[in-house]
C-alpha positions in Angstrom: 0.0 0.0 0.0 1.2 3.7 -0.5 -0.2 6.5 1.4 0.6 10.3 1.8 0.0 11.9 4.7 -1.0 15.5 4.1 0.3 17.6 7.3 2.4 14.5 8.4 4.1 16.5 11.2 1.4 16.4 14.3 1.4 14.0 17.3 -0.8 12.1 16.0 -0.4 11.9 12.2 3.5 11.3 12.5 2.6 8.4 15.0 0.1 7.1 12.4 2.5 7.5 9.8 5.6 5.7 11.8 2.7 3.0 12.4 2.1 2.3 8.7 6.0 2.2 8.1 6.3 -0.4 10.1 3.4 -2.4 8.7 5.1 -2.4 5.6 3.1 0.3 4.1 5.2 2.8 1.7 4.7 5.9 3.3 5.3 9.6 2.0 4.4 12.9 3.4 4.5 16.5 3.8 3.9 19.4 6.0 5.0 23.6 6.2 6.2 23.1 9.6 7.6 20.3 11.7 8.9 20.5 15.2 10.2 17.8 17.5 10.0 14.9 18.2 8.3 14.5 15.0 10.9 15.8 13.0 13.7 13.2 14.7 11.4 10.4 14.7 10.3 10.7 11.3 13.7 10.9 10.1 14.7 7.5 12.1 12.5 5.9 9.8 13.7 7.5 6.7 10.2 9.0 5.6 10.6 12.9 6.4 9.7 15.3 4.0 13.4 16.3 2.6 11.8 20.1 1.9 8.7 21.4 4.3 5.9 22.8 2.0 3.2 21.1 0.4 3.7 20.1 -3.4 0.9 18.7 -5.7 3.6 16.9 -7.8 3.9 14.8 -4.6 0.4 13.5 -5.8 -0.2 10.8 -8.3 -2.7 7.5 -9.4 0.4 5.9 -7.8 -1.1 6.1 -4.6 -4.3 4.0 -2.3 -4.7 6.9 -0.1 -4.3 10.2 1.1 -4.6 10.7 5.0 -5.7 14.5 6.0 -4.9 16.1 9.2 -6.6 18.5 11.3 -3.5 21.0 10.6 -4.3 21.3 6.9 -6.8 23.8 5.6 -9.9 23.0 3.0 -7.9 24.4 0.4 -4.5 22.5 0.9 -3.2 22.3 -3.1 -2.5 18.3 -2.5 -5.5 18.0 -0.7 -7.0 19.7 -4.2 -4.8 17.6 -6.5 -6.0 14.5 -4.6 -9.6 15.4 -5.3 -8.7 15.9 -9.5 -7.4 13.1 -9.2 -9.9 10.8 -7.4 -7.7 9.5 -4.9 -9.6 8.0 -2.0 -9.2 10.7 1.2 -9.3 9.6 4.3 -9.2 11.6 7.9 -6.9 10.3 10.7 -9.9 8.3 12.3 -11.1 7.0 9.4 -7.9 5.7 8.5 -7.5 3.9 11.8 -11.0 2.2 11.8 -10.5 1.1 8.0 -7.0 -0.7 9.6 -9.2 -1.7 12.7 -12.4 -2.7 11.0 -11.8 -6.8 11.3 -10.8 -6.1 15.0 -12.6 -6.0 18.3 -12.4 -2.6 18.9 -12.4 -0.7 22.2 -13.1 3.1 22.0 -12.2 4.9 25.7 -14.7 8.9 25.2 -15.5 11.0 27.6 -14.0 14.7 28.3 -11.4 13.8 31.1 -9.3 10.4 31.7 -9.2 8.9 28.2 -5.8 9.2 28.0 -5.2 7.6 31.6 -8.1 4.8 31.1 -6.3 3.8 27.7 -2.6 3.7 29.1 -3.8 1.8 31.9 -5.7 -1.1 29.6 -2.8 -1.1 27.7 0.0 -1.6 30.5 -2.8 -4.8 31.7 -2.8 -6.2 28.6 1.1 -6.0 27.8 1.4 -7.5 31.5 -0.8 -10.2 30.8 1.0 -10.9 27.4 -2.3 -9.7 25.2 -1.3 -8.7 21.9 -3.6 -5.6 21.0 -3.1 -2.4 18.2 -3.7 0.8 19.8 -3.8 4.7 19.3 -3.2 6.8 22.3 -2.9 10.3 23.3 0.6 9.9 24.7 3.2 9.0 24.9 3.4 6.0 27.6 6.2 4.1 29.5 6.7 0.9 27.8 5.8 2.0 24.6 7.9 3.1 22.0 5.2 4.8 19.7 1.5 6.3 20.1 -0.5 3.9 17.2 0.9 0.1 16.6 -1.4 -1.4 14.1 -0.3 -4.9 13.0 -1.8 -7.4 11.0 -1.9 -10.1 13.7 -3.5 -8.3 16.9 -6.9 -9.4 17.2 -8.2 -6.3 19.6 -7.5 -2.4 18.8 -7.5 -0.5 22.0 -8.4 3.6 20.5 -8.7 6.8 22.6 -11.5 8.3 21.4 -11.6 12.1 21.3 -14.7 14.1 20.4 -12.9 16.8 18.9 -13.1 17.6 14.8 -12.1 14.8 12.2 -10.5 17.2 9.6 -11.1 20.2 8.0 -13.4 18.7 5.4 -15.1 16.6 7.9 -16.7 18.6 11.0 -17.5 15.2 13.0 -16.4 14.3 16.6 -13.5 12.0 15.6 -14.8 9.0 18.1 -18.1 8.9 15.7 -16.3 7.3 13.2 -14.6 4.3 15.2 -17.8 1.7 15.8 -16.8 0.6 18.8 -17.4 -2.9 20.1 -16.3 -2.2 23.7 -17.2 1.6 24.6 -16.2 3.8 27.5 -17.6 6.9 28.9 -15.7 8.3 31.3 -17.7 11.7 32.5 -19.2 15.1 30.1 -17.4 18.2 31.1 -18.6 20.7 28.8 -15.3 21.8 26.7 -14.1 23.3 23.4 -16.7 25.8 23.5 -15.0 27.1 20.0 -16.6 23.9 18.4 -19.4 23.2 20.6 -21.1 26.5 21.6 -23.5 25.3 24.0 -23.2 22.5 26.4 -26.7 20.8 24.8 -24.9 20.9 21.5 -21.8 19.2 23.6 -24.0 16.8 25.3 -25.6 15.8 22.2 -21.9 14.2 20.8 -21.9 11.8 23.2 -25.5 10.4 23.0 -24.9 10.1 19.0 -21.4 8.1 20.3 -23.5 5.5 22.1 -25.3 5.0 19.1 -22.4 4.2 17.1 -21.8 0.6 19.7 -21.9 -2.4 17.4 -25.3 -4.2 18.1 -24.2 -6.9 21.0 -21.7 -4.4 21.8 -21.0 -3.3 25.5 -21.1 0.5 27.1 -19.4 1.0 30.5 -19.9 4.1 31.9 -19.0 6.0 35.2 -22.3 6.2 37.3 -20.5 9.1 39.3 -20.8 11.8 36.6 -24.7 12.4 36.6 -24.8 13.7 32.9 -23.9 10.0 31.9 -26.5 8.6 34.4 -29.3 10.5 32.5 -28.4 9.3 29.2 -26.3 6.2 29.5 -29.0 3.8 31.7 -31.7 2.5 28.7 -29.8 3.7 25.9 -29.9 0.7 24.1 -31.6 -2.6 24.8 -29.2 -4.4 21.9 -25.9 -3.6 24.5 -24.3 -4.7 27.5 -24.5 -1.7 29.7 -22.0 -1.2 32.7 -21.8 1.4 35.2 -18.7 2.1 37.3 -17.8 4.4 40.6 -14.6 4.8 42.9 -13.7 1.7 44.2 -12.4 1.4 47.8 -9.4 2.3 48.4 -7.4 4.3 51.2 -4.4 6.5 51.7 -1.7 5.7 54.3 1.7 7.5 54.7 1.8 9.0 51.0 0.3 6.1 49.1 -3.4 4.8 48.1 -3.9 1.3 48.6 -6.9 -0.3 46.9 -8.7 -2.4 48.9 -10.6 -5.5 48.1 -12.4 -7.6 50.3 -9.2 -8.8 52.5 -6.3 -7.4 50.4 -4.8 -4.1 50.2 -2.9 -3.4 47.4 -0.1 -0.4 46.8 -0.6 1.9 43.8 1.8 4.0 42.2 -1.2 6.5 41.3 -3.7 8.4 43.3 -6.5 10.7 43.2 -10.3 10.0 43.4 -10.4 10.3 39.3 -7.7 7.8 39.1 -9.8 5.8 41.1 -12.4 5.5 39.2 -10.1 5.4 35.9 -9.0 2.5 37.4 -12.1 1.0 37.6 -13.6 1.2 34.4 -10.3 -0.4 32.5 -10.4 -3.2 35.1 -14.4 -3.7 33.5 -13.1 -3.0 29.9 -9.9 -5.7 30.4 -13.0 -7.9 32.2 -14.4 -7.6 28.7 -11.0 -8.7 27.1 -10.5 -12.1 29.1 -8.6 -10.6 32.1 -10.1 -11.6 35.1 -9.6 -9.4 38.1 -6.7 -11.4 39.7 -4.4 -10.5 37.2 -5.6 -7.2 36.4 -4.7 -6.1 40.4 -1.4 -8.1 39.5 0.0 -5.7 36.8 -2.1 -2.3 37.6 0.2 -1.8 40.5 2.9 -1.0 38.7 1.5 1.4 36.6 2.5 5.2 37.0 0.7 6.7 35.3 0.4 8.8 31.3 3.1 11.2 30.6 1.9 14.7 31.7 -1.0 13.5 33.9 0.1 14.1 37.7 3.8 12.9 36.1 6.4 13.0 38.9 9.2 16.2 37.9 11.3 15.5 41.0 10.5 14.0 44.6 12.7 15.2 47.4 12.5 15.3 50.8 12.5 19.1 50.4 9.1 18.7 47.7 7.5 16.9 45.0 6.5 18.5 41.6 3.9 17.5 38.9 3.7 18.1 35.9 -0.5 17.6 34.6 -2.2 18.2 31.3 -4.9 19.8 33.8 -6.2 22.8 31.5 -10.3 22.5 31.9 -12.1 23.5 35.1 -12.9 20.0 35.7 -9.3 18.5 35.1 -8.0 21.1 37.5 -10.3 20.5 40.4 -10.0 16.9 40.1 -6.0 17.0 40.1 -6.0 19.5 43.2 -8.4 17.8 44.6 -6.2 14.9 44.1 -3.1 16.5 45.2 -4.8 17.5 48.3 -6.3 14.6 49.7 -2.7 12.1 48.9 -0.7 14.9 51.1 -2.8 16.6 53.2 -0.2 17.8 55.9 2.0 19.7 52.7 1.7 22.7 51.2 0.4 23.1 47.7 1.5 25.4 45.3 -1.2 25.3 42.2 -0.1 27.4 38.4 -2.5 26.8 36.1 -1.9 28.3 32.7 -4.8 29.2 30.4 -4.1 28.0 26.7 -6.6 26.8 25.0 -9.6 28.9 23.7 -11.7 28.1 26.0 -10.2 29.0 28.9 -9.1 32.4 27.7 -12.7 33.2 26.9 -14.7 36.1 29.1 -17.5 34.2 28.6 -16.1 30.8 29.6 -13.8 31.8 32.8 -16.7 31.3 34.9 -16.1 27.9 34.7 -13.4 27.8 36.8 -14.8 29.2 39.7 -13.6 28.3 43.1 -11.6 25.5 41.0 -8.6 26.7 42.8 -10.0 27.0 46.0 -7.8 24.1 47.7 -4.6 24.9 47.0 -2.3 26.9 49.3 -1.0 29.1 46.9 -3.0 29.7 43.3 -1.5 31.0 40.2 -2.9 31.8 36.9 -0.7 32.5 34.3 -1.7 33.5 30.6 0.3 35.4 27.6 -1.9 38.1 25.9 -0.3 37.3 22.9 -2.2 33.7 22.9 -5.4 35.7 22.8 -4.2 37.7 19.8 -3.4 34.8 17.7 -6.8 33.0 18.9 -8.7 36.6 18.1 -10.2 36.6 21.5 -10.6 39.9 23.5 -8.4 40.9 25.6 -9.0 40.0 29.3 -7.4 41.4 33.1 -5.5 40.0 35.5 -8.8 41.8 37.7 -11.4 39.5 35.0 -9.5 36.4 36.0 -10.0 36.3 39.8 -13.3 37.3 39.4 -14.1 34.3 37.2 -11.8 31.9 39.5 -13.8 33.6 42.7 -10.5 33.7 44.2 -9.3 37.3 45.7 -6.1 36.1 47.0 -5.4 34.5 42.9 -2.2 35.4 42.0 -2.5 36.4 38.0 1.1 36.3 35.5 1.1 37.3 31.9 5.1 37.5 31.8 6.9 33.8 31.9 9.9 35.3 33.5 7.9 36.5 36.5 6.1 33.7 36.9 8.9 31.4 37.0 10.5 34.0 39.7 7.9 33.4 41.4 7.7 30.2 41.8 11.2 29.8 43.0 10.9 32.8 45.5 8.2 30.3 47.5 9.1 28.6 50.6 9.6 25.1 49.0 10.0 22.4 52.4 7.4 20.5 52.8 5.4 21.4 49.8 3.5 19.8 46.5 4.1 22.2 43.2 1.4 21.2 40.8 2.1 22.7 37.3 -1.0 22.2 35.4 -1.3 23.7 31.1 -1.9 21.9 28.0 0.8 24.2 26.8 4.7 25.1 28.1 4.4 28.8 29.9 5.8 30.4 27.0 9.0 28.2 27.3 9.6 27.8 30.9 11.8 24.5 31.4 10.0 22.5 33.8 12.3 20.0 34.4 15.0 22.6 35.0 12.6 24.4 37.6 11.8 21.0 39.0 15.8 20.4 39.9 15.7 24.0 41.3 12.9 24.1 43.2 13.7 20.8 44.8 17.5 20.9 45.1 
């Protein structure tokens, strides 16, 4: 097979690419920008672009498929040239459910823990010697790529994001996966850019559940009350499962989970977690793995990379580094820092990235999310609101959409990181939450600071 990857440079095109390279496919490319680690790991497998641009020469009968990606525009000139020409065109996710279409297919949705329920089914079944294809939203300890697809692997284990397919298809991307085995993890009402009402959000994930192949199984957390009004009844042709926070206790510094006379030591914590942990254990069920050897291997899971990932533990402090960005992904990981070391100081920075949270509108959201940490930070570059052609919003707008008078606001990266290393560090939690990089700060060089 040969395929061209228009926009071959993001995280997950390049992983899907790499993917396909190793299944033998013959695989070409291009994109007008690539940054690392794309740009090395591409090259390690001989199929990066030798010029960045796009060029419709690139484009011939030669080839069985063109795969689009979300950083390409409508009016891409190979995306064009592909269309002359009748190639077949095929989105990311469609791509990965025509390689997965013969498989049992497990989709993991929902607007917070995808990422950690998929790594955590995947470390199971790699434990328990269960060959599976995957796509994951990071990347994972163990694991040298983000999408294996084989020919042999019976199971294909997808994280299943409900954000837009491409840009000349406007569909969540987990509508297009069929899933066999399907996972809800909670509906936190996010992307506001795509989804402008929380109805209109709601409303993806209802349409998800009827995408489950008949005979199919949905398992969904019975905490979030959103998917108890629409998950309960929604099929009578499915299995349907819920899920909650399974015992579980914290002693000195760690979370045990407890069951019936057993306690045993995690490497993770946080209510969230909790429950994360609980719905792969009933998605591995699914899969063969009984719960015996699921307890066996999920203890020595740590965790996904930037979700509540250890920066440095000392006895002076700890730091984390989370992908914590929406309101409800930063309550749940202070809330989750909180309860694990109660008797520490916490020291939250959150920075506002994305365009939701750097809408007026939207800030609300975040109210009192901030509430439990010792110190709170905010920290946003007014530049990011220029580029996202959002109005411009105050230091004053921010804690009065956090409710938080004592919120400490940063615009500069600089400051902030002065900041952060003028605080009384012993005994203390730093919890650096942003689905970005505060405009460049190092934070493995201010974890060996702070801690030293």
């Amino acid at each position: 097979m040969r395929v061209h990857f228009i926009a071959i440079g993001g995280s997950a095109m390049h992983n899907l690419a790499i993917a396909l390279h190793k299944k033998g496919f013959f695989v070409t490319g291009s994109d007008d920008e690539i940054f690392e680690p794309a740009k090395n790991r591409l090259a390690a497998c001989g199929i990066l672009p030798e010029i960045e641009g796009w060029f419709p020469s690139k484009i011939d009968t030669s080839l069985d498929a063109v795969i689009l990606g979300m950083h390409a525009k409508a009016d891409n000139p190979e995306l064009l040239k592909a269309g002359e020409l009748g190639i077949k065109i095929f989105s990311y996710p469609e791509y990965l459910y025509e390689q997965s279409k013969d498989k049992k297919r497990v989709v993991i949705g929902g607007s917070h823990g995808k990422t950690t329920i998929t790594a955590m089914i995947l470390h199971v079944l790699q434990f328990n010697h269960i060959d599976c294809d995957y796509m994951v939203g990071a990347q994972l300890e163990g694991f040298d790529v983000m999408v294996k697809l084989t020919h042999e692997a019976q199971i294909m284990v997808i994280e299943g994001d409900e954000y837009l397919t491409s840009p000349i298809d406007l569909r969540p991307k987990f509508h297009l996966y069929m899933p066999d085995i399907a996972l809800l993890s909670g509906i936190a009402w996010d992307h506001i850019n795509v989804f402008p009402t929380f109805e209109n959000y709601l409303s993806q994930f209802e349409i998800f559940i009827r995408q489950i192949t008949p005979g199919g199984c949905l398992i969904y957390c019975s905490e979030d009350e959103r998917l108890r009004n629409i998950c309960p009844g929604s099929r009578d042709d499915i299995t349907i499962q819920p899920y909650d926070i399974p015992p579980h206790q914290i002693e000195n510094e760690t979370t045990f989970l407890t069951t019936g006379d057993i306690s045993i030591p995690l490497k993770i914590f946080g209510k969230h977690n909790m429950m994360n942990l609980n719905g792969a254990r009933l998605v591995c069920k699914q899969l063969g793995v009984g719960d015996s050897e699921f307890f066996d291997a999920i203890q020595s899971f740590k965790g996904a990379s930037k979700r509540l990932e250890v920066l440095a533990n000392t006895d002076k402090c700890i730091v984390f580094k989370d992908f914590a960005h929406a309101p409800s992904k930063v309550l749940a990981s202070l809330g989750a820092v909180r309860a694990q070391y109660p008797r520490r100081k916490v020291i939250a920075c959150v920075e506002l990235h994305t365009y939701s949270s750097l809408s007026k509108e939207f800030m609300r959201q975040y109210a009192e999310t901030l509430d439990q940490a010792d110190v709170a930070i905010v920290y946003y570059n007014p530049h990011a609101l220029r580029l996202k052609r959002l109005p411009e919003i105050t230091p004053q707008q921010i804690r009065e959409g956090f409710k938080n008078p004592t919120l400490e606001v940063f615009n500069q990266s600089a400051q902030l990181k002065a900041r952060l290393l003028s605080e009384q560090a012993d005994n203390s939690v730093f919890l650096m939450m942003s689905s970005g990089n505060y405009d460049g700060i190092d934070l493995n060089e201010f974890a060996a600071q702070v801690s030293s």
